[in-house]
N, C-alpha and C positions, 0 to 999 in steps of 0.2 A: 652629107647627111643622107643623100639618096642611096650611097651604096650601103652604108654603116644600116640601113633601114631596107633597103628590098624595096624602096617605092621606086615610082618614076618621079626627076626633077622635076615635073606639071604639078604632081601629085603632093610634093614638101612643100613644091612653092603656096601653092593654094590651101595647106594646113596652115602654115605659117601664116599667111596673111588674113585667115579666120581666127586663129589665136589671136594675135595683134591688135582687131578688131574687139576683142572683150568673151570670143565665145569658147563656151565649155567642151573640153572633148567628148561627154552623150549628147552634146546638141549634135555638134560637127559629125558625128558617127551616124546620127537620125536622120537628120534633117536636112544636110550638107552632101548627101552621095555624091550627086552630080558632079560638086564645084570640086571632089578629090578624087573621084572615082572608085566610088563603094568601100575604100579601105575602112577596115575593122576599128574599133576602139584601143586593141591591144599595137596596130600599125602607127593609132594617130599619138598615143602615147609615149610610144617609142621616137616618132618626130618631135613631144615635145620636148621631149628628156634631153635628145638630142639638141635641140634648139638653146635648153639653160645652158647645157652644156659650154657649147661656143658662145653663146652669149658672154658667161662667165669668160671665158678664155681671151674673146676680143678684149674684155675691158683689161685686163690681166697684161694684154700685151703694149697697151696705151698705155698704162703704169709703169710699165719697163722703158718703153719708148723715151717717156719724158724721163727718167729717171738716168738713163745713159747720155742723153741730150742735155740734162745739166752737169754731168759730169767732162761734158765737151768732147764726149769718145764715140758718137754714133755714127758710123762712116754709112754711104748708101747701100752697099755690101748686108752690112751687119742690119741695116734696116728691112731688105729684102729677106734676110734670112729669117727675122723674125715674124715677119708678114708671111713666109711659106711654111709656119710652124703650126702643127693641129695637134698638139698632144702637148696638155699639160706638163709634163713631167721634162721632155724635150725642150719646152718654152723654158725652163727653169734652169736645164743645163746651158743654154744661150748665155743667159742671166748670170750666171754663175761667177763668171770672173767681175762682175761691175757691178756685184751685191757689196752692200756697207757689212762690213767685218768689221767682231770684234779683233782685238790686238792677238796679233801671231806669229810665231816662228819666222815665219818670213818676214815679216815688215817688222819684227825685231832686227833681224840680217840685213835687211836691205838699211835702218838706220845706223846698223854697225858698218857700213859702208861694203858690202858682202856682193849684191850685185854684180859689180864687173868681172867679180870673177865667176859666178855664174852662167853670164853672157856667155865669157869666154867657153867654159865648159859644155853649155849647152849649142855655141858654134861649131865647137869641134877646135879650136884654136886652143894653143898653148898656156898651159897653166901660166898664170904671172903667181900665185902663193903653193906653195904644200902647206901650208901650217892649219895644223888638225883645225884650231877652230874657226880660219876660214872657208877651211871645206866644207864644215859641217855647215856654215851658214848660206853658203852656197848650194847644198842639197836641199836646207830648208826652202830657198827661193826657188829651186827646180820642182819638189818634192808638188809646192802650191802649183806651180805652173802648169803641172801633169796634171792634177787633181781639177784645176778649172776646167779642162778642153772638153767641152760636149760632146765628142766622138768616144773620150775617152772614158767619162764619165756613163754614157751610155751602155758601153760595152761592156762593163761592172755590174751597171744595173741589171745587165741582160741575162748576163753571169750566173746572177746570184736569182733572177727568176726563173731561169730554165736550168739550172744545172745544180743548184744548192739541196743540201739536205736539213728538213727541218727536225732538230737533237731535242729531245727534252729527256731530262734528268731529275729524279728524287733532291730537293734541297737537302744540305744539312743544318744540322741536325735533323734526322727522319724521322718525321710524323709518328709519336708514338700510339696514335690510334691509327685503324684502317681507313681510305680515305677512296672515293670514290673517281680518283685519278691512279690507282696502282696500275694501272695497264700500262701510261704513259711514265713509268718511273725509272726506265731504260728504255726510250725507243725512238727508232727514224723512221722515216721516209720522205723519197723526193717530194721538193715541193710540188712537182707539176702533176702526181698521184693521190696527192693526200685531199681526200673529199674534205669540203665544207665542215660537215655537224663535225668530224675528225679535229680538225684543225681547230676546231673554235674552243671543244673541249680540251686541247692544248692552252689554250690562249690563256680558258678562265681558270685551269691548275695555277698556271702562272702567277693571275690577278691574284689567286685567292692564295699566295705566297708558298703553296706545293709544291710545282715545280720550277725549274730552271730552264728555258727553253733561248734557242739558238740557231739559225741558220750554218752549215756548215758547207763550204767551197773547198774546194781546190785550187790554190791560188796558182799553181805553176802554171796550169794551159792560160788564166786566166794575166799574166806578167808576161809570156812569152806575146798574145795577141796584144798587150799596151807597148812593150816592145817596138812590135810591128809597127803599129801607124808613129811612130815616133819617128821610125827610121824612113818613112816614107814621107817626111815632111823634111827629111835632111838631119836630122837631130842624128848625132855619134850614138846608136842606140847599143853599141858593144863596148863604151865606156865604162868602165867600173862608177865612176859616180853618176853617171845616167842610170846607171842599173841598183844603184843604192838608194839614189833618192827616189826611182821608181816604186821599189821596195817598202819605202817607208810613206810614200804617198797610197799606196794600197792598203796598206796595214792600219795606219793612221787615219787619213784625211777618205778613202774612199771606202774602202770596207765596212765603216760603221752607218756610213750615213747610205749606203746603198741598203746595207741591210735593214736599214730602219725604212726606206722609202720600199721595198719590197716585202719586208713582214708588215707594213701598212695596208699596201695595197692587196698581196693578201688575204689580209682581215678582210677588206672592203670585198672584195670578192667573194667571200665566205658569209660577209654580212648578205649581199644581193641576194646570193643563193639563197641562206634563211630565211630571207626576205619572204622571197618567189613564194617558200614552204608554206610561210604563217600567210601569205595572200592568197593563196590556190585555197586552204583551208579554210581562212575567213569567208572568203566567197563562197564555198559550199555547205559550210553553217548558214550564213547570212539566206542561202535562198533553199533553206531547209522547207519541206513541204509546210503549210500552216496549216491546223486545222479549219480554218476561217470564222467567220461571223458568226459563233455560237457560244451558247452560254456556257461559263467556266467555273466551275472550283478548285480553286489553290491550294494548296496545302503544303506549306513550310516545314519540313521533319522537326521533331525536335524529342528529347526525352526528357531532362531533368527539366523545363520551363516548358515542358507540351510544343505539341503542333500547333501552327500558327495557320489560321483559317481565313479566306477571304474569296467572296463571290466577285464574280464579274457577270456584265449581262452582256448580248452578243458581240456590242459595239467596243468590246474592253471598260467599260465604265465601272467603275468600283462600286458593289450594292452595300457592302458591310462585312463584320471582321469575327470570330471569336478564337478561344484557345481550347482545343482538347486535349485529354492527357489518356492515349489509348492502352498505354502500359498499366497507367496506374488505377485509371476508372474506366475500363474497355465500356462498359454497359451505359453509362452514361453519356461517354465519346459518341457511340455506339447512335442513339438516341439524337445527337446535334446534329449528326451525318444525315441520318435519316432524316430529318425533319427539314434540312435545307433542298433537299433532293428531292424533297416530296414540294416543296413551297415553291421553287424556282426552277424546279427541272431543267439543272446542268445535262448538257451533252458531253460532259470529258469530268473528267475530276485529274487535276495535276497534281504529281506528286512531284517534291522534287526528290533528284536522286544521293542530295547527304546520307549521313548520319543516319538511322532506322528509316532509311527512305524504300527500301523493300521493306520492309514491317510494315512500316504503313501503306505502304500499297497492300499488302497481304490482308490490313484490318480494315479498310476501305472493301475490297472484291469482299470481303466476307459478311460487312455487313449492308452491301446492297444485296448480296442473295438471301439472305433474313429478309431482309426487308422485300423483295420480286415476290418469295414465299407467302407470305402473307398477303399483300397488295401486288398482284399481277397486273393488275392496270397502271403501274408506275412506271417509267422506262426506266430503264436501265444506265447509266451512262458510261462510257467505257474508261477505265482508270488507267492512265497515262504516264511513264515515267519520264521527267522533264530535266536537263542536263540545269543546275544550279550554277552554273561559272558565272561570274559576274555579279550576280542577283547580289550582293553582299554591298561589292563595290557602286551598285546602282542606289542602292539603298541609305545608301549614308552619302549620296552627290547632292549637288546643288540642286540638280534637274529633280530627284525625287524628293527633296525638300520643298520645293516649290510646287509639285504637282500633292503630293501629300502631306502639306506641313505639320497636321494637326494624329498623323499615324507615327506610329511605333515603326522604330528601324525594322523587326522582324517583319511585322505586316508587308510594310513595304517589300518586303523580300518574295513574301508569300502572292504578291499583284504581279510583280514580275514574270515570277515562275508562269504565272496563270495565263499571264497576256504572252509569255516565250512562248507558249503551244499554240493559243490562237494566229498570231504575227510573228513568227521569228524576228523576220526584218524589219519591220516596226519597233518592236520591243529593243533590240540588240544595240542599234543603232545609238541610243540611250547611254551604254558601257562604253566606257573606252575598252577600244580592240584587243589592246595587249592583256585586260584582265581577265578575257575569255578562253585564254591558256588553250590557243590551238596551235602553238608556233612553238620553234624548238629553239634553246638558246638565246629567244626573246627579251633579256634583259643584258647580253652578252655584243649586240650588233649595237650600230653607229644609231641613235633613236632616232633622229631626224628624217636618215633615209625608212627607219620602218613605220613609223609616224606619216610621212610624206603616200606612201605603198598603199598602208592600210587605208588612209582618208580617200582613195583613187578606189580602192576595191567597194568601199562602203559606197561613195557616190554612182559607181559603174551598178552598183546591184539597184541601190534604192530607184534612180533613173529607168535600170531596164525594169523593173517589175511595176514604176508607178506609182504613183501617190494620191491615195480619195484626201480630195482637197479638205472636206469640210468634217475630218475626224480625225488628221492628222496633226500628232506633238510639234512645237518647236522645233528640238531636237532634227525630227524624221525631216519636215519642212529646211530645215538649213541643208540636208546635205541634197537637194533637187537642184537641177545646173540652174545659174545664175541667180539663185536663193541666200542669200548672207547672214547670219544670223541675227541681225537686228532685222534683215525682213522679214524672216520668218517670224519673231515677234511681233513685229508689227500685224502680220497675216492673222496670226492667232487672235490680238486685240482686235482686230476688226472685226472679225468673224463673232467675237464674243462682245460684242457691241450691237454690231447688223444682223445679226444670227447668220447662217447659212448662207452660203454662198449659190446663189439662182442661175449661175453663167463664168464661162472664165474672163468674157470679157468685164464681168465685174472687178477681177484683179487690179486692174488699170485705178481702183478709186481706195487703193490703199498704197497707204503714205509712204512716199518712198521707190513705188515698183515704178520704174520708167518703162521706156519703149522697150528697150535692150532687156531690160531683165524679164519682162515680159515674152520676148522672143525665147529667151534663152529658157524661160520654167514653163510656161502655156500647156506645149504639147507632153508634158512629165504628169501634168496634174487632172484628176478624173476629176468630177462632179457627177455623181449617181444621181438619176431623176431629172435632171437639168432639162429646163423647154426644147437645149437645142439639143439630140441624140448624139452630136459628135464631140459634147464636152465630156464625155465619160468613155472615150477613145482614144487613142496616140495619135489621132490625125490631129495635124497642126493647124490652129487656128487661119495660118495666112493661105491654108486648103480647104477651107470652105466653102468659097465660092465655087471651085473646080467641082469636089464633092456633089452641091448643087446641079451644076452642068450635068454631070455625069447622072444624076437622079432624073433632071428632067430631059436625058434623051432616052432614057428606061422608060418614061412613062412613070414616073414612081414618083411620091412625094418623100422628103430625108426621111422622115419616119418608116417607111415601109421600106427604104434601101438600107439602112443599118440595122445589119443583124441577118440580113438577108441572104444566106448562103448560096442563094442558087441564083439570086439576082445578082450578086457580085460575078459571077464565074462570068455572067452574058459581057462583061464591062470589055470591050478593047483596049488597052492600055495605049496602042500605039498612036489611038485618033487622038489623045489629048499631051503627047509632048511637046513642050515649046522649049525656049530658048533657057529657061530654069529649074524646067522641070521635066526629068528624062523617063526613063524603065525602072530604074532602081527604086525610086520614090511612088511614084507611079503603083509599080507592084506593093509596096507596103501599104499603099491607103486599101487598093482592094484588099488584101489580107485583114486588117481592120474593117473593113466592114462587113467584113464574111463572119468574124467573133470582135467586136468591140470589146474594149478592156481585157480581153485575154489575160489572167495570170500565167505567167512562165513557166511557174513551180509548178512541182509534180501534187498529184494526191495524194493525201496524210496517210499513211498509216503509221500503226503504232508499231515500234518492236516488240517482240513477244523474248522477253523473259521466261526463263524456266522457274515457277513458282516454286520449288524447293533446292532451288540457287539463289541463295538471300546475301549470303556474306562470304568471306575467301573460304571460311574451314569448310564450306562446303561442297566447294570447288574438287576434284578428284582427276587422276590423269586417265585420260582416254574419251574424257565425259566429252559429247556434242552438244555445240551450244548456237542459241541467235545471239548476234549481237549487233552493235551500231556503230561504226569506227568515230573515233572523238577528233584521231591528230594521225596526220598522216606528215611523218618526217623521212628523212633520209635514208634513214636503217631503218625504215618499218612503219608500221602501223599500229596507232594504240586502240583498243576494243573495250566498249564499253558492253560487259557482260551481264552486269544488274548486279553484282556484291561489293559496291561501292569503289570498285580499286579495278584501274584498266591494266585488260591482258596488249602485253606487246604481241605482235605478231614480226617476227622477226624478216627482214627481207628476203632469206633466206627459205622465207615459210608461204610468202604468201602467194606462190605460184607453181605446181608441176613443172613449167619450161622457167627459163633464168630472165629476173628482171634485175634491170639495173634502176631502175625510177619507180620506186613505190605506187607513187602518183599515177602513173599509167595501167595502176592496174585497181586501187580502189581510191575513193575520196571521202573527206569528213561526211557523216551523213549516213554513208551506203549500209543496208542492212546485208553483212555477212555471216554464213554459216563456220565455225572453227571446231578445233579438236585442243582440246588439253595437251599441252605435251611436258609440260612442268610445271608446280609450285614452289612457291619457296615463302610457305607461310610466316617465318621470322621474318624476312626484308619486304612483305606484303608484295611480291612480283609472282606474275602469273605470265608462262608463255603459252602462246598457243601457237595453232596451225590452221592456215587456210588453203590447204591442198587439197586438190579434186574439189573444193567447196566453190562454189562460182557464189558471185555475190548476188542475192536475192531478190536484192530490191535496192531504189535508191532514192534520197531523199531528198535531191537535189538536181533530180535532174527530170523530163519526161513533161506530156504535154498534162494539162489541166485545164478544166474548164473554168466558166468566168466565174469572179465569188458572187455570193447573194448581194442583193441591196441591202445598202446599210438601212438599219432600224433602230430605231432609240427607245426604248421601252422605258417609260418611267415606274421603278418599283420601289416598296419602302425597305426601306432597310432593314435588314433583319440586327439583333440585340441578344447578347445572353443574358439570363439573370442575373449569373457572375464569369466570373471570369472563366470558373472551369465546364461551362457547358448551358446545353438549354434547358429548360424550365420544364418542358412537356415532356411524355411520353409518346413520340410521333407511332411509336407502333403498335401501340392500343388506344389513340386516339384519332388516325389518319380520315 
């Protein structure tokens, strides 16, 4: 594991035995430097991966053990060789001759009493039959013999990994419509060149009954080296029926199942990769800048059933709902807009970016400057375009059923969007990953492994960024290290029983959280305002007392040393290490208390859309554009432009010098500048170009200051008269 990982043995062994013990990889990453040696999140995970791994494979080999021990065949040999075995695949070709088979050629032969002349042949000794259908049963029992040997079996698989070519072919009868695999309807390449997103899109012609696909070898090099180790174990390997039943033990018994256990793995390999794609990108949506603590308005596009309307007040709390229809009654839309704006003075207005989702941003700007015109003492709030993925699928779950039971699916949709620009990660968290459409080939990978990925990416973000104990969902609460989701239920009913949580040592009097789970979420979870200053910090509760110490050889009371920048700097780190607590830790508490609760994320800006690029036909080649990258996959990058349909940016595009990883050059999030370089307004595809354009800004990465204290402002709800709008005239009655 140590080498397979780059740690030092100290370093596995002492993740190992903090897993073991019940703890989470962001504790162990926080909280644990010393006992590993500062290894990363991305190191400890790879130990644990590693860790299922052999886990999985020891029990795998005790299964085999007993399983060849009641067959009465295990000699000490074969027990040794199974004990020095670290790859699945290898443990299997061990396996291989003392697996329960069904009925075969050979143990047909061997009944028809076929053996001894097998022997003979594969001794090298003198035929006792010619008779054809001796021989033949004879080859069949050699044919299996070859086909068991682990070396032999190995040597195939390797074959057909490194030297194979992967064929896909047009089925027949040929698709009499165009099919979005013709590229692949004559073509190869090695398997050891063919990228990932490539290969997969092979896969799923396949699944979707388009094409025919096939590993293709060369069997001569690959018969002449089974040959070899034949003949080097004494076997007559220049015998004609050595050489036939080899033949047909290749053709037969090894060829199919190698290339099934290679076009497997393969896949899985391709799956990881995708994997890697849709987690790089989740985590760079996930810690998308947030606007923070302010007040919001939603708005759901919609035309033939109107915009779906829904206020939020800083905290994300829902104030109330209505429907406009700005196509059909702009002036009256017009009118409901204004009078929310004026009542509750949003700082953002969300749009989302469906369907007339630049329309309506377009009829939003236009009538807050009507409305600034007249009433200059109103502020303004800036109208924001908000990516819709998910919001659909959040909207019809259980979780937005329970948090809204008594709203309309669209509302629910319209609170999403609103509270996506406040909290990304808060809000997000809510969706399952895969309906956020940032991954490529996403419903093409093993789902376990990407189900498994994404639930690590979401825990590693919500952890590093932090969670205000006393405003956060369910939902957000389960995925904090050592949080379950019946605790976090629980957390929620207590909170909505006790009100407000005054302390995290109050955690401790909710049902269910022990010692351990307490260790493992404590230092994840803020309390804003809290008596003690350091429950709304990452310093961990079991450093408090040090904290302390440290306050009173400053001369300082906690209060006056957190937050303290320039009293933190006087700190020596060196005078307070003991036996548990080194530099590593040590320097993070200073860093906390120089910015207590630090968010991560960068500051919100908005993208800027070009107001007269509303939809594709307006789109033109050579035009410069902002944009927001949505999906950054293999061959590229996708750009969200603001005319509802992302421009690819092709890998080939998005850099002056040659990149082979997208990734390393932008991420989901980043505001880039591009160039038009084609439309293709029938198939709704827009390519563009990010040459000479350096990426502008980015929305995921960069420091930020702390957010505001939360507030809870109680206000009444606003009400239409009817359903298409409000009652007043806010602009001649303001």
């Amino acid at each position: 594991m140590a080498a397979e990982t780059g740690a030092a043995e100290r370093q596995v062994s002492a993740v190992v035995k903090l897993l073991g013990e019940g703890s989470t990889v962001p504790f162990i990453a926080r909280y644990r430097k010393e006992a590993h040696g500062n290894l990363d999140e991305v190191a400890i995970g790879k130990i644990q991966e590693r860790l299922a791994y052999y886990t999985e494979l020891e029990a795998r080999k005790e299964t085999i053990l007993k399983s060849i021990e009641e067959q009465g065949k295990l000699s000490d040999d074969l027990a040794a060789k199974i004990a020095a075995c670290w790859q699945k695949s290898a443990l299997e070709d061990i396996y291989q001759p003392y697996k329960p088979k069904r009925r075969t050629r050979a143990q047909v032969a061997k009944e028809k009493g076929f053996e001894p002349l097998a022997d003979s042949i594969w001794n090298g000794d003198a035929y006792p039959s010619s008779d054809p259908e001796a021989l033949q049963g004879a080859r069949d029992i050699i044919a299996e013999r070859i086909a068991d040997d682990a070396d032999i079996r190995g040597l195939v698989r390797r074959a057909f990994a490194t030297k194979s070519v992967v064929k896909s072919e047009v089925v027949s009868p040929r698709p009499a419509e165009p099919t979005k695999f013709e590229q692949y309807y004559d073509f190869s390449e090695s398997i050891v060149t063919i990228p990932s997103h490539r290969y997969l899109a092979i896969r799923r012609g396949q699944k979707e009954g388009v094409l025919w696909v096939k590993l293709e070898l060369d069997k001569g090099p690959v018969l002449e080296d089974m040959l070899e180790i034949l003949s080097s174990r004494g076997v007559p390997a220049g015998d004609a029926q050595i050489g036939l039943a080899a033949e047909d033990a290749y053709k037969r018994l090894l060829a199919p199942s190698c290339e099934i256990d290679v076009s497997v793995e393969k896949k899985m390999e391709a799956d990881r990769a995708a994997v890697e794609v849709f987690a790089e990108n989740l985590r760079h949506l996930l810690l998308a800048s947030p606007l923070g603590e302010k007040a919001v308005l939603a708005i759901d596009p919609g035309i033939r059933t109107g915009c779906k309307v829904a206020m939020m007040d800083s905290t994300g709390k829902y104030l109330g709902k209505t429907v406009i229809f700005p196509q059909q009654k702009p002036e009256e839309s017009a009118k409901a807009i204004a009078m929310i704006v004026n009542k509750y003075r949003p700082e953002a207005i969300a749009v989302g970016n469906g369907t007339a989702g630049r329309e309506t941003e377009a009829f939003c700007r236009d009538t807050l400057k009507r409305l600034k015109a007249q009433h200059p003492e109103i502020p303004s709030p800036m109208v924001v375009s908000v990516s819709e993925a998910g919001a659909s699928v959040y909207s019809a779950s259980e979780i937005a059923r329970k948090e809204f039971p008594d709203l309309d699916l669209t509302v629910r949709g319209a609170i999403s969007i609103g509270r996506r620009l406040q909290d990304p990660l808060a809000e997000l968290v809510k969706v399952d990953p895969k309906a956020i459409g940032v991954g490529q080939y996403q419903h093409d990978v093993h789902q376990p492994l990407l189900g498994a990925k994404l639930d690590e990416v979401v825990v590693s973000c919500v952890n590093g960024v932090g969670v205000e104990l006393n405003t956060a969902s369910a939902p957000l609460l389960e995925r904090v290290s050592g949080v379950s989701a019946s605790l976090a239920k629980s957390i929620v009913e207590y909170r909505n029983e006790h009100g407000k949580f005054r302390s995290r040592d109050e955690l401790k009097e909710v049902k269910g959280l022990g010692a351990k789970a307490f260790e493992q979420c404590a230092g994840f979870l803020r309390i804003r305002g809290a008596a003690n200053p350091l429950d709304s910090s990452a310093v961990h509760p079991e450093r408090y007392a040090l904290v302390g110490k440290m306050a009173e050889d400053l001369g300082l009371s906690l209060g006056e040393l957190v937050g303290n920048q320039s009293a933190a700097k006087k700190i020596d780190v060196r005078r307070y290490i003991t036996g548990d607590v080194g530099e590593p830790t040590l320097k993070d508490i200073v860093a906390e208390l120089a910015k207590p609760g630090r968010d991560p994320r960068a500051v919100f800006e908005p993208p800027k859309f070009r107001e007269d690029v509303t939809k594709i036909e307006d789109v033109r080649e050579g035009m410069k554009l902002e944009g927001v990258v949505t999906n950054v996959t293999a061959f590229g990058a996708f750009v969200d432009i603001g005319v509802h349909q992302d421009g690819l940016v092709h890998l080939s595009e998005l850099s002056d010098s040659y990149v082979s990883d997208p990734a390393s050059v932008v991420k989901a999030g980043d505001r880039i500048s591009v160039t038009v370089i084609g439309v293709d307004r029938e198939r709704g595809r827009i390519s563009l170009s990010a040459k000479s354009r350096p990426v502008v800004g980015s929305a995921s990465a960069g420091p930020s200051g702390a957010r505001p204290a939360s507030r809870r402002r109680q206000q009444t709800v606003f009400a239409p008269s009817n359903s298409q709008g409000f009652s007043c005239n806010p602009f001649a009655n303001l």
